[in-house]
N, C-alpha and C positions, 0 to 999 in steps of 0.2 A: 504494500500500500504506500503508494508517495503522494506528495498533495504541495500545500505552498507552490512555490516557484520552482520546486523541481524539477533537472532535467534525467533523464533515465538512458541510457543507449546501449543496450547489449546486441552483440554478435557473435553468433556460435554458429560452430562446425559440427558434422559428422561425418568423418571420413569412413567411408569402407572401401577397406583394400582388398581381406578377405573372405571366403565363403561362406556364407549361411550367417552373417554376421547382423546383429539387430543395433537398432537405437532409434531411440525416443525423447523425444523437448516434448516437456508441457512447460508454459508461461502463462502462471494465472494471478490476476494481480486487480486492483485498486486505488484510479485513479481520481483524486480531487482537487478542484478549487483550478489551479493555473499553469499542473504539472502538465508535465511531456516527458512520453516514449515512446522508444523508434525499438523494438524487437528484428531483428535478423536473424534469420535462420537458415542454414544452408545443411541438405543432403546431399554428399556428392557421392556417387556410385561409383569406385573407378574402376579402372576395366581389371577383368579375373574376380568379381564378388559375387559369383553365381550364387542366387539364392537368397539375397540380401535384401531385409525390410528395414525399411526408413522411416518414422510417423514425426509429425511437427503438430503440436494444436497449441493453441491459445486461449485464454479464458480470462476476457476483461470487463470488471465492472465500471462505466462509467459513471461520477459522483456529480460532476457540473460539466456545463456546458462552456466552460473555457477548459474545460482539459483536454489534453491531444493525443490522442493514442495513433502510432505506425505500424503496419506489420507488412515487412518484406521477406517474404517464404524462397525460397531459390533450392528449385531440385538439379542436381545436374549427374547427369545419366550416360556411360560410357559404357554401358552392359545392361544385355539384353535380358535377362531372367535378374529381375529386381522387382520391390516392390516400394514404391515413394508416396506417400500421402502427406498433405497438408489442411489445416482448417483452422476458424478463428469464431469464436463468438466477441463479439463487443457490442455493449450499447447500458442499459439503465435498467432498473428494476423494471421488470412487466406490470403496467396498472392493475392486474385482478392482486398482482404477489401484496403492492400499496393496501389497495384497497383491503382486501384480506386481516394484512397488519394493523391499518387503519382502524377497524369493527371491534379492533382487540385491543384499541387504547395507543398504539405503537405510530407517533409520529413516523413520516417521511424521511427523515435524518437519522431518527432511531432504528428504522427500518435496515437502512444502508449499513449502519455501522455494524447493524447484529448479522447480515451476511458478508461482509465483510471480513468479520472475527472469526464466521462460520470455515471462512476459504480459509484463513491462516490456523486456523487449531487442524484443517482439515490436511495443512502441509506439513505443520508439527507433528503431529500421529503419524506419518508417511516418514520420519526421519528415524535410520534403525539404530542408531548408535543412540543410547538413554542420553548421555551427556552432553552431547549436541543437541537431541530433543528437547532438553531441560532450559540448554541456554538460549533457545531460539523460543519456548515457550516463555520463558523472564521477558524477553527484548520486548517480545510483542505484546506482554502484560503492561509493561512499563508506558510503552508507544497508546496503548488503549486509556490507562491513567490520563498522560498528558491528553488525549483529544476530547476526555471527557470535564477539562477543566475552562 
């Protein structure tokens, strides 16, 4: 989740050189207020990876309408038995999700920040080392503190 003035800019690889070889980018994130990101992503296939899958997805919530989200996906393919996919959701809560939250008390901002915290506890449990998990679960308890003040 970034917000303010921040600017975000990742570019990642995945190379396959050889056979039957996998890899997978998710980018799922939480933008607000005046930030910007540009996600890159590149699958390159290169020749000799018979059998090779590639997946790129993305998964961004938009917070305000000054914030800028980019996604530049790039498969590049040198061999013939592979498999490359890319895709991206972006955009703002669905008005029935609003409204729903809404019936149950839960402002519009309150809405956002409870799925928001949802995606980040949902990347913390995904972390298998405990102690990495612990300290990425601190950070983003700390970070929810501050936005709550």
């Amino acid at each position: 989740m970034i917000g303010g003035d921040t600017v975000l800019d990742m570019n990642y690889e995945a190379v396959h050189r050889g056979k039957r070889s996998e890899s997978r980018m998710d980018a799922d994130g939480s933008l607000c207020d005046r930030s910007r990101k540009t996600f890159r992503g590149t699958i390159d296939f290169r020749s000799g990876c018979v059998g090779s899958k590639g997946s790129e997805k993305e998964d961004i919530l938009m917070f305000d309408d000054g914030a800028e989200n980019r996604t530049v996906p790039l498969i590049l393919c040198a061999e013939e038995d592979v498999e490359g996919d890319h895709g991206a959701t972006i955009g703002r809560l669905d008005d029935e999700v609003l409204f729903y939250m809404g019936s149950r008390g839960i402002d519009a901002q309150s809405a956002y920040r409870a799925v928001a915290d949802a995606r980040l506890r949902k990347l913390c449990r995904a972390i298998p080392d405990a102690g990495i998990r612990l300290e990425a679960e601190r950070f983003f308890d700390a970070g929810a503190e501050e936005g709550d003040e």
